[in-house]
C-alpha positions as CSV (number, residue, x, y, z in Angstrom):
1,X,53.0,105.4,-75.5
2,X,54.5,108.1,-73.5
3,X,56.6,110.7,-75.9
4,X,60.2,110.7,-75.2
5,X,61.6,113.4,-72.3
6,X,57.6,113.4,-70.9
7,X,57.8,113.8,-66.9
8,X,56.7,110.5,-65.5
9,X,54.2,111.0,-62.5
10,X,56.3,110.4,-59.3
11,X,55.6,108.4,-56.5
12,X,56.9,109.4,-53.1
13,X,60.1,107.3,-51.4
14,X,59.4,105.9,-47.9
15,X,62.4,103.4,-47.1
16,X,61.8,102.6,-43.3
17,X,62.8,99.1,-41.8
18,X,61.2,96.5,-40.8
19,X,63.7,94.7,-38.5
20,X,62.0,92.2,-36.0
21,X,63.3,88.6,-36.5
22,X,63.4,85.8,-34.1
23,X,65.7,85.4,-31.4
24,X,69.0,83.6,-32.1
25,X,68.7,83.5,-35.9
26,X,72.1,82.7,-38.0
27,X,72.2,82.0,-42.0
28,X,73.1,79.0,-43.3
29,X,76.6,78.9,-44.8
30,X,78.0,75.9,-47.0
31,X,79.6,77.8,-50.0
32,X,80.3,80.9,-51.0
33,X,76.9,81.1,-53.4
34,X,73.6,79.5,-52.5
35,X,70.1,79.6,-52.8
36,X,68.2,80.4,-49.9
37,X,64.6,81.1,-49.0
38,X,63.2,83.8,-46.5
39,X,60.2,84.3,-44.6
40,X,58.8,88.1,-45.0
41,X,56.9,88.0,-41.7
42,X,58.9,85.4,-40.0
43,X,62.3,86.4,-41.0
44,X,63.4,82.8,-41.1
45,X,65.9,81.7,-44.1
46,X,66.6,78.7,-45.1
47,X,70.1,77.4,-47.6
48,X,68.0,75.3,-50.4
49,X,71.4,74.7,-52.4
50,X,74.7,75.6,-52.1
51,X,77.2,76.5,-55.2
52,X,81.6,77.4,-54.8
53,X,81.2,79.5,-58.2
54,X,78.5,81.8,-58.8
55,X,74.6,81.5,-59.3
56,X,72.8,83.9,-61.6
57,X,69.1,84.8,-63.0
58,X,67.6,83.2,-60.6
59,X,63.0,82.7,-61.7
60,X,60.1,80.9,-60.3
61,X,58.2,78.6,-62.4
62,X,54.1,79.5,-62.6
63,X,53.6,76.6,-60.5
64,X,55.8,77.6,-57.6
65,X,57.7,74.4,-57.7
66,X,61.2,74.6,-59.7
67,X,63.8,77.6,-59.9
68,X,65.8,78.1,-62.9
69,X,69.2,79.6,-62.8
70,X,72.8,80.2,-64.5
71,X,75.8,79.4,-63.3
72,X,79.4,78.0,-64.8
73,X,80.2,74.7,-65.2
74,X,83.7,73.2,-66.0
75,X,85.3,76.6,-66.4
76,X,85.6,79.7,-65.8
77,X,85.4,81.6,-68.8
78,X,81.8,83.3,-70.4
79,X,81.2,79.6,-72.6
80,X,81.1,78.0,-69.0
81,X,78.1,79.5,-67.7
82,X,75.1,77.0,-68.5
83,X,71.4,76.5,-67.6
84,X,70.0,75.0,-64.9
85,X,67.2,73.8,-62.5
86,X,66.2,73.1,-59.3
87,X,63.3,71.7,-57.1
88,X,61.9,74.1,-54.2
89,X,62.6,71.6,-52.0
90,X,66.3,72.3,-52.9
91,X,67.1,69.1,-55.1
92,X,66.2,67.4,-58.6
93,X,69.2,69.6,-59.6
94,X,69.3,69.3,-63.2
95,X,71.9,70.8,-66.0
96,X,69.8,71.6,-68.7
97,X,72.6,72.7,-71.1
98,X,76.1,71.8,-71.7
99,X,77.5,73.7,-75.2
100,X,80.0,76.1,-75.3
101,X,78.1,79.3,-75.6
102,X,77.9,81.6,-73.3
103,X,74.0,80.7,-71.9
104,X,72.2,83.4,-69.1
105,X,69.1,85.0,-67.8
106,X,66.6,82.0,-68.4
107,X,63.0,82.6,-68.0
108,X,59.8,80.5,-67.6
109,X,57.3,80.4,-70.2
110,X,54.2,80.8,-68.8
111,X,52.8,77.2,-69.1
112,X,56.2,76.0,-67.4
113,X,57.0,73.7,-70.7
114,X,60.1,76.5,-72.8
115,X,62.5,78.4,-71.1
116,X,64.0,81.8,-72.7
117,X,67.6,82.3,-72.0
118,X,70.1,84.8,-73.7
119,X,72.8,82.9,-75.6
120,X,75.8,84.3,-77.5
121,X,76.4,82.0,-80.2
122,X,77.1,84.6,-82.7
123,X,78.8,88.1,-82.7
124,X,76.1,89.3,-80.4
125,X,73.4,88.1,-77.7
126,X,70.4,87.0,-78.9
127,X,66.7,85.3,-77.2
128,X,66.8,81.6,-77.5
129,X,64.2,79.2,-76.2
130,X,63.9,75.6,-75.8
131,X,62.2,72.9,-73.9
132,X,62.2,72.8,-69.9
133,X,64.4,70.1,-70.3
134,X,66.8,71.6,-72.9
135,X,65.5,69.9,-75.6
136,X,65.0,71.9,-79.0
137,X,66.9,74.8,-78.6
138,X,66.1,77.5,-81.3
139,X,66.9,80.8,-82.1
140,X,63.8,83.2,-81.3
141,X,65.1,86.7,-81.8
142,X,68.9,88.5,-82.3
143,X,68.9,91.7,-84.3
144,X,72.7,92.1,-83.7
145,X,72.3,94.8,-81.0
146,X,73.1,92.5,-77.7
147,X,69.4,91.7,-76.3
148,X,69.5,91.5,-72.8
149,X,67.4,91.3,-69.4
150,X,64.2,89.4,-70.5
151,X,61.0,88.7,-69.0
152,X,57.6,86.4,-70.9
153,X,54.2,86.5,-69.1
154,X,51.1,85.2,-71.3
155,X,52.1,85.8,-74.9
156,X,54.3,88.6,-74.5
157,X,58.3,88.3,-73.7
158,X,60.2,92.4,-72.8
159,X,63.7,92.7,-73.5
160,X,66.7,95.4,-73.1
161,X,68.1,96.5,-76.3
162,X,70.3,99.7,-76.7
163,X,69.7,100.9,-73.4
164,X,65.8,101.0,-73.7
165,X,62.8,98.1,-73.2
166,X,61.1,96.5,-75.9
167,X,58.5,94.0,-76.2
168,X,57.1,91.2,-79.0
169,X,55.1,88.5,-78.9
170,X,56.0,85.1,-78.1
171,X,55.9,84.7,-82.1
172,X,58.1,87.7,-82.8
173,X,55.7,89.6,-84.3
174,X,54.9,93.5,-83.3
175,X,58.6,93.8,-82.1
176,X,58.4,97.5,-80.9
177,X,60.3,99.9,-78.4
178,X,58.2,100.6,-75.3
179,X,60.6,103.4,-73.1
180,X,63.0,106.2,-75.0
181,X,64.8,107.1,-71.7
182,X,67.2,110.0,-71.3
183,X,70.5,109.9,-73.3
184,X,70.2,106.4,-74.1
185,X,73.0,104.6,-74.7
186,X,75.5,107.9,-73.9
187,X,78.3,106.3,-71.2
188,X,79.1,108.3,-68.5
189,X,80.8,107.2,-65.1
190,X,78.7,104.5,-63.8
191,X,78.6,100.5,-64.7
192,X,76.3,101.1,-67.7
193,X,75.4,103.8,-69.6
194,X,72.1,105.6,-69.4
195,X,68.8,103.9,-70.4
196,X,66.6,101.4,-68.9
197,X,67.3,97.8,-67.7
198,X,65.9,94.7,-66.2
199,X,61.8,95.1,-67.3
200,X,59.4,92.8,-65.8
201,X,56.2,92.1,-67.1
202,X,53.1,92.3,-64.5
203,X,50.7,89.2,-63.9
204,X,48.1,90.7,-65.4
205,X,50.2,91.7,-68.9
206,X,49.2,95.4,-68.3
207,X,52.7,96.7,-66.8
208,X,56.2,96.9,-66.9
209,X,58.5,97.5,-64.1
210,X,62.4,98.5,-64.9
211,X,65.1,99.7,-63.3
212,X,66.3,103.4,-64.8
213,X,70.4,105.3,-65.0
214,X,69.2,108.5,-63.7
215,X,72.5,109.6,-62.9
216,X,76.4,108.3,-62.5
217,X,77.3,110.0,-59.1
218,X,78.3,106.9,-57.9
219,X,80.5,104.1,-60.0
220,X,77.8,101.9,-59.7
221,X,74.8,103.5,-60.8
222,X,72.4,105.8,-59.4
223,X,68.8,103.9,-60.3
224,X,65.4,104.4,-60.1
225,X,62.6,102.1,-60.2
226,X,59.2,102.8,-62.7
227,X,56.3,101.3,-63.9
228,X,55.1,101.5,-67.7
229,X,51.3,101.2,-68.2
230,X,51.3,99.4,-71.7
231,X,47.7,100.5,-72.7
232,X,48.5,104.4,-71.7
233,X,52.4,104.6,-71.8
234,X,52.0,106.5,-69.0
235,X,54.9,105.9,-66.7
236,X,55.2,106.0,-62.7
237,X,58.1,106.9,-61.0
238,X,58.2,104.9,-58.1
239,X,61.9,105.7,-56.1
240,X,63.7,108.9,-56.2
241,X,66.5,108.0,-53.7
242,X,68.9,107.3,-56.9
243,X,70.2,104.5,-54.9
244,X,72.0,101.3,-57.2
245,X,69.1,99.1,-57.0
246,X,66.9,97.0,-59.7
247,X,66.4,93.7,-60.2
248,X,62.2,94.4,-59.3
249,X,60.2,91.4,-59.4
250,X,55.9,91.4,-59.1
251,X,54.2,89.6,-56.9
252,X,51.9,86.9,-57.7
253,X,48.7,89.2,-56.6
254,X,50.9,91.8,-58.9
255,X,50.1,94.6,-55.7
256,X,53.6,94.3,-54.2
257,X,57.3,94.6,-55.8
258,X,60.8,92.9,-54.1
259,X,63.6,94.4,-55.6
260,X,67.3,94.9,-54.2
261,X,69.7,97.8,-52.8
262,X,73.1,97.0,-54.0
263,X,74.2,100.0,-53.3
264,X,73.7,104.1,-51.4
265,X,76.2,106.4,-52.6
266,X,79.7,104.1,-52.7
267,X,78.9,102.0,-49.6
268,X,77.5,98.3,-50.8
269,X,74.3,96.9,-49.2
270,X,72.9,94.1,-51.3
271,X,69.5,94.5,-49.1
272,X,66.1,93.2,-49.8
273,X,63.7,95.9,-50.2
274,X,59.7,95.4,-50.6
275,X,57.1,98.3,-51.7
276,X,53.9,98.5,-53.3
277,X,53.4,99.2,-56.9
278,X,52.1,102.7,-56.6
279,X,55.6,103.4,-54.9
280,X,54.6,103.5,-51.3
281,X,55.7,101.5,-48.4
282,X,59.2,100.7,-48.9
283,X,60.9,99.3,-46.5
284,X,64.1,97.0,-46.3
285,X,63.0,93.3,-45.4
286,X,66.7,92.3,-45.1
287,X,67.2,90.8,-41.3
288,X,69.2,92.5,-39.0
289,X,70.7,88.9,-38.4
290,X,72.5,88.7,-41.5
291,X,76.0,89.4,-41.3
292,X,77.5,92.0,-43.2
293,X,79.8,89.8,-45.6
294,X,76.1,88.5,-46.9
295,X,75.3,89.6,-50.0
296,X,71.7,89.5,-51.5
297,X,71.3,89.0,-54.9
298,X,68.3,88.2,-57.4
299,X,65.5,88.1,-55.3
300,X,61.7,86.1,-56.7
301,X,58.3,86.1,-54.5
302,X,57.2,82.5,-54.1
303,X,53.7,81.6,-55.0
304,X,51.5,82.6,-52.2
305,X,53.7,85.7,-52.1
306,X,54.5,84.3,-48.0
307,X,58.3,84.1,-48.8
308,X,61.2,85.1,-51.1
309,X,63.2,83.4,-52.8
310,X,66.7,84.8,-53.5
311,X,70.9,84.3,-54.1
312,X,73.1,84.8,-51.3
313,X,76.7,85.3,-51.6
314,X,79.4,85.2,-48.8
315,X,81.6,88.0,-49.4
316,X,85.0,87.0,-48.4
317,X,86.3,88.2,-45.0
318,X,89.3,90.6,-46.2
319,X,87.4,92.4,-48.8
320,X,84.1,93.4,-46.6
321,X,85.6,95.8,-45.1
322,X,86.0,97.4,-48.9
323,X,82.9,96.5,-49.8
324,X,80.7,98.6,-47.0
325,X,83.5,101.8,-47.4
């Protein structure tokens, strides 16, 4: 494991576009939220469902054939938001809890059978799991401290506590803190304070990619992107544009990484961006057709690694103009 305040090795930024849809292309549009599908070489998308509130966490199965999500259900309030899942064909929409705890960020286990999802049904968030139809739903870990941002490939599940990544087994043994990032924890002027966020677990179990507050220049979050080697803990800096982006997902073939630009400086974005793990080759995969008042959000390779799946949100007409300032 890496010793805390050791200098990462850096990889160098190379964000260049790759803007050459089809003709004629529009986006589908039904509801404000939806969950669409897009073609990295064709630059086709397609709506797959369509929501009025919003859709969260959005994870591919192992299979490649059933999304799981968050979204709220019969209110508006935190104890709204509930589990569901959906069919890549875009149907079989099922509701796989209905409590009222506040229920987010599922994850597949790897066999497709549990599902891992945060749940606040004490003072703090804790790592629940239960059956891929919401049967037997059992506390797996809470230490009090607000777990957050979880990921489980083969026997291991990562997880975001006080601002810095930690891993376990599926079990809950060998709970231990993998990253010690800069000021942990200290709040400055951004959306969260420093530390590390959103880890994701490589195909191969070897490697963790998480999003890191490297500075608060701009209210929401100047971010970088790394990669933990868990036999070394030797960490790879893979962005240094600072830009408020995260969300990083690995590839099936674990050689590639989509992640999204929410953010440069204070003008929004919500672009798709795609790289390779060693940090070159970024470029923004985000078509030129989509409209600015299109938001991308929570974006998953599908199996075959030919397409992404991700959340699209229609900003609303009167505030775009905010949103891009």
């Amino acid at each position: 494991m890496g010793s805390p305040g050791s200098s990462p090795t850096v990889a160098q930024d190379n964000p260049s576009k790759d803007h050459s849809p089809p003709n004629m292309q529009t986006v589908p549009h039904t509801e404000r939220w939806g969950i669409y599908t897009l073609g990295i070489e064709t630059q086709t998308v397609d709506l797959l469902y369509s929501s009025a509130v919003e859709i969260a966490s959005l994870r591919l199965n192992h299979t490649g054939d059933r999304l799981v999500f968050s979204q709220k259900a019969d209110g508006e309030s935190n104890s709204n938001e509930e589990i569901f899942t959906l069919s890549t064909e875009g149907d079989d929409l099922r509701r796989i809890t209905d409590n009222n705890f506040w229920d987010l960020y599922p994850v597949w286990s790897p066999d497709g059978s549990r599902i891992a999802f945060l749940s606040q049904r004490t003072a703090s968030l804790g790592i629940y799991v239960m059956n891929a139809d919401g049967g037997d739903a059992r506390l797996l870990y809470d230490s009090s401290s607000h777990e957050a941002d979880i990921d489980w490939t083969g026997d291991q599940i990562v997880f975001t506590k006080n601002s810095s990544i930690w891993i376990m087994q599926e079990d809950r043994s060998d709970i231990r803190q993998i990253t010690h990032p800069p000021r942990a924890g200290e709040w400055g002027k951004a959306n969260l304070p420093y530390g590390d966020y959103d880890p994701r677990i490589s195909p191969d179990g070897s490697r963790v990619v998480f999003e890191r507050l490297v500075d608060d220049q701009s209210p929401h979050g100047n971010y970088d992107l790394f990669i933990l080697d868990l036999v070394s803990g030797n960490e790879l800096r893979l962005t240094q544009s600072g830009y408020s982006q995260g969300l990083a997902q690995w590839s099936s073939t674990g050689d590639q990484i989509v992640y999204v630009v929410a953010a440069i400086g204070g003008a929004g974005q919500y672009d798709l961006y795609l790289m390779n793990v060693d940090g070159t080759g970024s470029r923004n995969i985000t078509p030129p057709y989509f409209p600015p008042e299109f938001l991308c959000h929570w974006a998953v390779f599908s199996n075959g690694d030919q397409s992404i799946y991700f959340i699209g949100e229609w900003w609303p007409a009167q505030k775009t103009n905010q949103l891009l300032r």
